[in-house]
Structure formats: C-alpha cells, structure tokens
SEDO-775548 format. One record per residue (C-alpha): residue number from 1; residue in one letter; x, y, z. Coordinates in steps of 0.05 Angstrom, whole numbers, always signed. Layout:
N
+-----+---+--------+--------+--------+
:   k : r :      x :      y :      z :
+-----+---+--------+--------+--------+
: NUM : A :      X :      Y :      Z :
...
+-----+---+--------+--------+--------+
# end
This chain:
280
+-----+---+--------+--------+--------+
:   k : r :      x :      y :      z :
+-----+---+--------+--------+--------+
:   1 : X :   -302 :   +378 :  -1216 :
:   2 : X :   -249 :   +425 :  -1246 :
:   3 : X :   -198 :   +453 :  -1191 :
:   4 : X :   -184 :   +527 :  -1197 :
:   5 : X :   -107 :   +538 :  -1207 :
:   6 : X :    -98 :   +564 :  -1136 :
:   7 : X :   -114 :   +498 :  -1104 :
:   8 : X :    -50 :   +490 :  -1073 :
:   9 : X :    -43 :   +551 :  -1046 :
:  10 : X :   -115 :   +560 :  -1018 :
:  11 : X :    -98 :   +485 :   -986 :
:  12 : X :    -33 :   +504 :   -958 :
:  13 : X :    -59 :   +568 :   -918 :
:  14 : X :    -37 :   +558 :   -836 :
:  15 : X :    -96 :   +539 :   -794 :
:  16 : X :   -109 :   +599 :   -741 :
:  17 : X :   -134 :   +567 :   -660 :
:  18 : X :   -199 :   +590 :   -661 :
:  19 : X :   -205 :   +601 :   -584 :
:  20 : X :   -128 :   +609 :   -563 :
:  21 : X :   -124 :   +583 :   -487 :
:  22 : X :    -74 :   +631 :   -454 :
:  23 : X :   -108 :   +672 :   -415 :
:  24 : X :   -166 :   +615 :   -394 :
:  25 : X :   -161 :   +604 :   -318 :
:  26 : X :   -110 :   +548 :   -294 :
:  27 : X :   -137 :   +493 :   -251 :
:  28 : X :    -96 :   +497 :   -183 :
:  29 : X :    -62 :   +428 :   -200 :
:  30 : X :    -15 :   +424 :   -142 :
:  31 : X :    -78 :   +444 :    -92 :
:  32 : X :   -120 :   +385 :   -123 :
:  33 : X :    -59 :   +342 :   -114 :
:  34 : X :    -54 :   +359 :    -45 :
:  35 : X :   -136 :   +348 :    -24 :
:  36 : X :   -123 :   +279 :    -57 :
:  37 : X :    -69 :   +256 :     -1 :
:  38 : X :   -126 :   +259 :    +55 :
:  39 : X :   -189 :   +247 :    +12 :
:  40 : X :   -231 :   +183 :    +35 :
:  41 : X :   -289 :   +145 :     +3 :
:  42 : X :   -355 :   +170 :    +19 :
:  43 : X :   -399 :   +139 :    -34 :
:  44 : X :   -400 :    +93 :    -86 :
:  45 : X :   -452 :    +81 :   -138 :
:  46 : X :   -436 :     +8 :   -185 :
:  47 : X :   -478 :    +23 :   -252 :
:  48 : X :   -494 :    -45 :   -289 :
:  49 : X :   -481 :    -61 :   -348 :
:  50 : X :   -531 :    -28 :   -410 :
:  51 : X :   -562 :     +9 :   -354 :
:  52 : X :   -541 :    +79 :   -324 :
:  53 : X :   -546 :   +103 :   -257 :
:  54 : X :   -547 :   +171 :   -224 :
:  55 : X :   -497 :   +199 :   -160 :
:  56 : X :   -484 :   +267 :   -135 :
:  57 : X :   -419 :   +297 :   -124 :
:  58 : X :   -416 :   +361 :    -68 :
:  59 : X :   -365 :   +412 :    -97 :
:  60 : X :   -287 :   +406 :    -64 :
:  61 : X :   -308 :   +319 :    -74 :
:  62 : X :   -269 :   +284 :   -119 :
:  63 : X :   -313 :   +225 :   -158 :
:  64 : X :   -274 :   +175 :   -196 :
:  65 : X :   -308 :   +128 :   -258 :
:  66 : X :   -266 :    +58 :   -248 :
:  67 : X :   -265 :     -5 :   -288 :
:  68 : X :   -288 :    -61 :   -242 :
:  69 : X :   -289 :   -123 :   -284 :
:  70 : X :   -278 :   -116 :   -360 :
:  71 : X :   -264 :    -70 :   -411 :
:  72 : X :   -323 :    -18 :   -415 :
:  73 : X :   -330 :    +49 :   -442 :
:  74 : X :   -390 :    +97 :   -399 :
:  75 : X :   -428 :   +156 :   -429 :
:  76 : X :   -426 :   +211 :   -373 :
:  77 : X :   -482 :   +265 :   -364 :
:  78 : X :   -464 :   +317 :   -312 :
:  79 : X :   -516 :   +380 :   -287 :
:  80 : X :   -511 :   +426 :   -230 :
:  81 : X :   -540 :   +396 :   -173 :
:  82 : X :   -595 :   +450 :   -155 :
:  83 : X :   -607 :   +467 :   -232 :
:  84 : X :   -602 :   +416 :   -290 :
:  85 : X :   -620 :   +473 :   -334 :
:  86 : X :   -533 :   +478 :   -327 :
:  87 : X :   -507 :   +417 :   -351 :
:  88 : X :   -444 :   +402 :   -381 :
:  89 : X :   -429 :   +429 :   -462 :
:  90 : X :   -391 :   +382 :   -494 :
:  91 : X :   -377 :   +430 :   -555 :
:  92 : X :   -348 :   +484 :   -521 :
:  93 : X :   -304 :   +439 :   -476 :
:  94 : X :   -281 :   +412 :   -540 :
:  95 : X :   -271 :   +480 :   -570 :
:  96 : X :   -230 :   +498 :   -516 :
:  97 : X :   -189 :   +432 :   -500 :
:  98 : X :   -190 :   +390 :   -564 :
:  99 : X :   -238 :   +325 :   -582 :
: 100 : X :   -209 :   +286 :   -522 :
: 101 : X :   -181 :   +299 :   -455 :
: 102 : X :   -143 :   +288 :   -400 :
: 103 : X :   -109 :   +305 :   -334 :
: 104 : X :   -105 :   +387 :   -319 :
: 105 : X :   -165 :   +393 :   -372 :
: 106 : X :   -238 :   +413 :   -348 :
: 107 : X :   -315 :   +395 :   -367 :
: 108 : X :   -350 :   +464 :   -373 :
: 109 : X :   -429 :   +487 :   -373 :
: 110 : X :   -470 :   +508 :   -418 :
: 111 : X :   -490 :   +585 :   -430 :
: 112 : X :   -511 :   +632 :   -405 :
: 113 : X :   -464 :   +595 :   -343 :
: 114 : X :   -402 :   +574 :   -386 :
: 115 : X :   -361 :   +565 :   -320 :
: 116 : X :   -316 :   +496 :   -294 :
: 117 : X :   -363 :   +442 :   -272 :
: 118 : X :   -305 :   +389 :   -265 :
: 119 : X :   -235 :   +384 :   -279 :
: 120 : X :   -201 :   +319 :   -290 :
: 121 : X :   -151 :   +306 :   -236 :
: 122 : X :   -116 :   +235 :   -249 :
: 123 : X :   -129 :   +191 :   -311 :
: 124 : X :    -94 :   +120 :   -312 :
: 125 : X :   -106 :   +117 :   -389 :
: 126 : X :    -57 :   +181 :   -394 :
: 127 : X :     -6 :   +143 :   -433 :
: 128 : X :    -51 :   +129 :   -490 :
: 129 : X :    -41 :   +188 :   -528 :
: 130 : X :    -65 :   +176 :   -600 :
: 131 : X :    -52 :   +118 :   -634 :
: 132 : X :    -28 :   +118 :   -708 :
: 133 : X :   -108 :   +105 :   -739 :
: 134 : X :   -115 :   +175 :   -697 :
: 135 : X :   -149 :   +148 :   -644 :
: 136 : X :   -154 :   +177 :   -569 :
: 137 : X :   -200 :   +167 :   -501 :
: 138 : X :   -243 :   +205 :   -469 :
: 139 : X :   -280 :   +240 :   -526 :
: 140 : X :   -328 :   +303 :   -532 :
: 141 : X :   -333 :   +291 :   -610 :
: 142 : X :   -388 :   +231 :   -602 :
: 143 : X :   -453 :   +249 :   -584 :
: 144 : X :   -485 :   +186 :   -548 :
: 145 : X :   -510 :   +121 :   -575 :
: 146 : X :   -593 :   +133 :   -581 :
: 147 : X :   -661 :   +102 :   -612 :
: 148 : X :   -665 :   +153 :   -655 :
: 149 : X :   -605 :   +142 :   -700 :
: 150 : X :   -610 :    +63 :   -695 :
: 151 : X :   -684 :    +67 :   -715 :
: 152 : X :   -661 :   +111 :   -768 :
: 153 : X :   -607 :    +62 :   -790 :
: 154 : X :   -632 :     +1 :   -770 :
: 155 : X :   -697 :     +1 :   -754 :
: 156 : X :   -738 :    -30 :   -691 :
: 157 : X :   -743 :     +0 :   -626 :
: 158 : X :   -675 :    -10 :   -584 :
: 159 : X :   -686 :     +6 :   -514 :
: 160 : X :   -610 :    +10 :   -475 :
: 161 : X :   -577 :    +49 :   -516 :
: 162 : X :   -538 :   +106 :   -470 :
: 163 : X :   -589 :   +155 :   -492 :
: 164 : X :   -651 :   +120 :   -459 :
: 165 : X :   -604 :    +92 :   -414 :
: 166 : X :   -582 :   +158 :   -381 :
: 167 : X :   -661 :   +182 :   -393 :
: 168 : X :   -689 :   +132 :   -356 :
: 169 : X :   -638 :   +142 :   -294 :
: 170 : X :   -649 :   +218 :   -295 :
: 171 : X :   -722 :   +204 :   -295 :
: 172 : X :   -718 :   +157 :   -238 :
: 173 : X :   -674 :   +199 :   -188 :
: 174 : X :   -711 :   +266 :   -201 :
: 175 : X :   -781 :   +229 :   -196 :
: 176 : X :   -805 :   +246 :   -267 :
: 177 : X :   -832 :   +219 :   -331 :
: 178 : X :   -782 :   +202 :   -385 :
: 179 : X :   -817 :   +253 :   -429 :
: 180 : X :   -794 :   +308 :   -382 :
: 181 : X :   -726 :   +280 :   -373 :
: 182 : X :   -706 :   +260 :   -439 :
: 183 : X :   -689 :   +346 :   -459 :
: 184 : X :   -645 :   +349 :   -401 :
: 185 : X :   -606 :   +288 :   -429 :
: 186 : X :   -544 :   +314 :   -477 :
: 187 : X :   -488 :   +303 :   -501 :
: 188 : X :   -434 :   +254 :   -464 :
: 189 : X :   -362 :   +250 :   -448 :
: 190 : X :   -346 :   +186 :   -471 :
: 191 : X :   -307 :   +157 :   -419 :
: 192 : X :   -251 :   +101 :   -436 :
: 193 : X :   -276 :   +108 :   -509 :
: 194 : X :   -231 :   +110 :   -559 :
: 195 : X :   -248 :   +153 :   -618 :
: 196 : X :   -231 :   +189 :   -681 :
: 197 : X :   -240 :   +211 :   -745 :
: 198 : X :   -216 :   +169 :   -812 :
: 199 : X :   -170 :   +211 :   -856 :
: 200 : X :   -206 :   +190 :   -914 :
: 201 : X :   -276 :   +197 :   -902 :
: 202 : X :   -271 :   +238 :   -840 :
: 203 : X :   -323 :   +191 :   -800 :
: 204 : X :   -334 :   +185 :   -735 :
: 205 : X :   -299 :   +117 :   -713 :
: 206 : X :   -289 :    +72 :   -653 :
: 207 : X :   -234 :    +22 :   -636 :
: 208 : X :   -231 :    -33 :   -577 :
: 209 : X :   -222 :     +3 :   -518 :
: 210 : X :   -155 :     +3 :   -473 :
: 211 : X :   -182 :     +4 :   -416 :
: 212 : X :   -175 :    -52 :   -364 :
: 213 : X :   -194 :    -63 :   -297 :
: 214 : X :   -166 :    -23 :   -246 :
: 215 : X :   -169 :    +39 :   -291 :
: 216 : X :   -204 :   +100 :   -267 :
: 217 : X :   -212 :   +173 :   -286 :
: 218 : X :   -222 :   +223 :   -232 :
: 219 : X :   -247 :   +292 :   -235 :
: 220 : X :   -255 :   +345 :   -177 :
: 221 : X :   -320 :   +371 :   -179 :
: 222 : X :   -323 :   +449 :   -177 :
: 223 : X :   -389 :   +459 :   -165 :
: 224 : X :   -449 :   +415 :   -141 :
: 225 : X :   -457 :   +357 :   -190 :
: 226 : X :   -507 :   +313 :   -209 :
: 227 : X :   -493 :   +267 :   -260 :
: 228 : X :   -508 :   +194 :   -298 :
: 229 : X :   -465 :   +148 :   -324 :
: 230 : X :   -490 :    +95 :   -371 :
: 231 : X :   -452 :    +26 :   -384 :
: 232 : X :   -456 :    +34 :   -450 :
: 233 : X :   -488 :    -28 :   -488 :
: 234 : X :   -430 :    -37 :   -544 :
: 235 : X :   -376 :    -65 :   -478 :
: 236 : X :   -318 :    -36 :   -511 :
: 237 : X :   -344 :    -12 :   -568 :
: 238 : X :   -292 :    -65 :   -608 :
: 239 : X :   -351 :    -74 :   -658 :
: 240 : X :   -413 :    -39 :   -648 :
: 241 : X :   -462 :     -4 :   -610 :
: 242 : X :   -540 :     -2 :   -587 :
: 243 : X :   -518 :    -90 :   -575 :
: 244 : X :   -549 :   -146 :   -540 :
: 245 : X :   -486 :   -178 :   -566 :
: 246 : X :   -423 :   -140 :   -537 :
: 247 : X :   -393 :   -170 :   -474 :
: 248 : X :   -418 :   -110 :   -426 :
: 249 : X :   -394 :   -102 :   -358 :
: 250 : X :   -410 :    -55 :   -303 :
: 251 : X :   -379 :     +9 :   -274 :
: 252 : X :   -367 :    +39 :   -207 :
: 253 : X :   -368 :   +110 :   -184 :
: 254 : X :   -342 :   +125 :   -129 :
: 255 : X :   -339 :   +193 :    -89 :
: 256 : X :   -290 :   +223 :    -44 :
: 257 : X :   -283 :   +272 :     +3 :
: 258 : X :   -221 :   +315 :    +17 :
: 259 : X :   -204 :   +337 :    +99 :
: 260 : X :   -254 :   +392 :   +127 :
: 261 : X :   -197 :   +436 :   +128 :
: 262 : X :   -181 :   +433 :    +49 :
: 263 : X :   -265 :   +439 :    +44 :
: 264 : X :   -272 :   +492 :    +83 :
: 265 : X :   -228 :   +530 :    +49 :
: 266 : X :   -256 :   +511 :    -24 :
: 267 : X :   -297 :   +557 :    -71 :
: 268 : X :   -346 :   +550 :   -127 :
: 269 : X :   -331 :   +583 :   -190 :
: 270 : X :   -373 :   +640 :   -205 :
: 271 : X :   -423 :   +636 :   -274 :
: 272 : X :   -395 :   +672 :   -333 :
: 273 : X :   -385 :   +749 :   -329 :
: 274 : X :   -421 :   +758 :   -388 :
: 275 : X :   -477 :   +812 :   -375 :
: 276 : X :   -539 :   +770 :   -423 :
: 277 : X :   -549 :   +845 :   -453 :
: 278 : X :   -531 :   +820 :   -523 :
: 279 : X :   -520 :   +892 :   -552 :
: 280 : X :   -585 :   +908 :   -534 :
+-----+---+--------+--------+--------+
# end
C-alpha cells in the first residue's frame, strides 16, 4: 500500500478531547471525606471465587470491594435499585474519565438517565499509575469474560466465566430465569484488573494483577444500587481467563453507612436534563 505524500502531516495533526470535562459536576470530595470519619459496617457480602454474588447499596452508603486472601481481579455490574433498566455505561464513563479510574472519578448510567450512580472515594491501588507496557487498574475498556467469545475461540461450553457468573447471581436475587436476566447483564468495571492496549497491535491485554490483600476500592453510592460482583475465574488474570486452572480466590463487599446526620442531609442526583424530544 502506497502512502500519499501527506502522510506525515495528516499523522502529526493534534488530537482534539472529544468530551472536554470542565464544566461536568465535581464530586463534593471533602464532604465524602468527612461521612467516611463516622461511617460503620452495616453489611458485608464474601463472593467466592468463579462465582458472583449480588448486594445492595442505599444511596449516602459507602460499599467497598476488598481483597481478602489473594490476588483477584472482580467484574462489577451495578443497576439502580428500583429499576435495572438504569445500569451502569461503561462507554460513556470511559468517554468522560479515560479507560481506567480512580479516586474523585464516577461510574455513570446509561441513557436516557446518564446521571452519577457511584463515585470512587478511596482506592489503595492509587499509586499504580500506568506501568511502562501501558498498563492501568480498574478498567472500562474490557467488556467481561463470557461463553460466547470462549466458544467462539475455543470451543465447549464454559460455564463461570464473569458473564454467566454475574447472570446467574442477578437471576437468583431478582427470582428470575437466566434467560430474563442475562440482557440486564453488561458491561463491567474491571476491578483490580490491570489492562491495556499493545502499541503494536493495539489489543486488548492483561497483566498479573497488583493487587494484594488488604486492598480495597470504595465508592459512595449516589443513588440506590444494586449490583454483582463476580470473582472472576482467570485469579489474577496473570495468564488467562474463562480457567479451571488460575489460583482464584474470593472477594468481600462490604457496606457502610455514614451518621444519620450526614444521611439526612444527602441527595440523589437527578436523571439527565435532556428533554427525550430528539428534534422532534
């Protein structure tokens, strides 16, 4: 394939932000910072490992995903409590944020709602950063691990990947079939993953995780949450995926609630302003 002789220059042109952040609404840091001196633990859900389990989260609660025993990366599903048809969109979060994040940075829903489900108040893997392969935690690039794509690529019929995983738990705690569960199951946060893209190829890769036990990530949840975390069957995701073989270990989620005063005084962000008329 012949270049044209304005290669260089049609290379070299400055990349433009597509969604420039500077006028989206600030998370109240110093507020969340305060409700987290007098929050105590109210709940706790331990997922095991290649399984996924289900927990609600009242808004003004604070839910943290902790490493308990070894190093394990978690696929995380979140939906508003009272109507799964909002759930979290992983594509617009990473629009807005960047393919991983962190502390001060929020989970948002899905149209027509696009509001803050969660924002992520303390994260103990912080002082990652990205690594020199251009790695980083805590993607919204990945979608999940699912039967779909190892059928596809492998064949058989692979049963714990995160996608039945979180499936099967939504199907459980709402009382349903998997078939009517399975379309309200999307796309994760990848939680103590560590992801990129290869500058050659630009693939999707994993690395061994950093995380360790004792590590957590905490959100506050802005409006009633329900969500599912699945112990993702590749452990650390050092080698692979969709694995009876990776060293898996479970996580715990535990939920916390803030004084009555700092509750009382808390409010649920209102669904996007948008008016649905679409120029009609």
């Amino acid at each position: 394939m012949n270049e044209p002789k304005d290669a260089a220059a049609r290379r070299a042109v400055k990349p433009v932000i597509c969604y420039p952040v500077d006028t989206l609404p600030v998370p109240d840091m110093a507020a969340y910072h305060a409700a987290r001196d007098t929050m105590t633990k109210v709940d706790e859900v331990l997922v095991p490992p290649r399984e996924a389990g289900c927990f609600t989260v009242p808004a003004g609660h604070f839910f943290r995903i902790v490493s308990v025993e070894g190093p394990q990366v978690g696929d995380l599903n979140l939906w508003a409590r009272d109507n799964i048809n909002e759930r979290f969109y992983s594509g617009k979060t990473r629009a807005l944020h960047g393919t991983h994040i962190t502390t001060g940075q929020r989970m948002w829903t899905s149209f027509p709602y696009l509001r803050p489900m969660a924002t992520i108040t303390h994260d103990t893997l912080g002082w990652y950063g990205k690594d020199s392969f251009g790695g980083s935690v805590h993607d919204v690039i990945g979608t999940r691990c699912d039967p779909y794509t190892h059928n596809l690529l492998a064949g058989g019929q692979y049963h714990h990947c995160c996608h039945s995983n979180l499936t099967r738990a939504l199907a459980n705690h709402l009382g349903v079939s998997v078939a009517e569960a399975e379309p309200h199951v999307h796309d994760v946060l990848n939680v103590f993953m560590c992801t990129g893209f290869t500058r050659d190829t630009g693939q999707y890769f994993m690395k061994a995780s950093p995380v360790r036990p004792g590590d957590y990530l905490e959100f506050y949840a802005e409006i009633d949450l329900l969500g599912a975390l699945s112990a993702c069957p590749g452990g650390d995701c050092s080698a692979e995926h969709s694995s009876d073989a990776a060293a898996c270990y479970p996580l715990l989620v535990e939920i916390f609630a803030p004084d009555a005063d700092y509750l009382g005084a808390a409010s649920q962000p209102a669904p996007n302003g948008y008016d649905r008329s679409h120029g009609t």
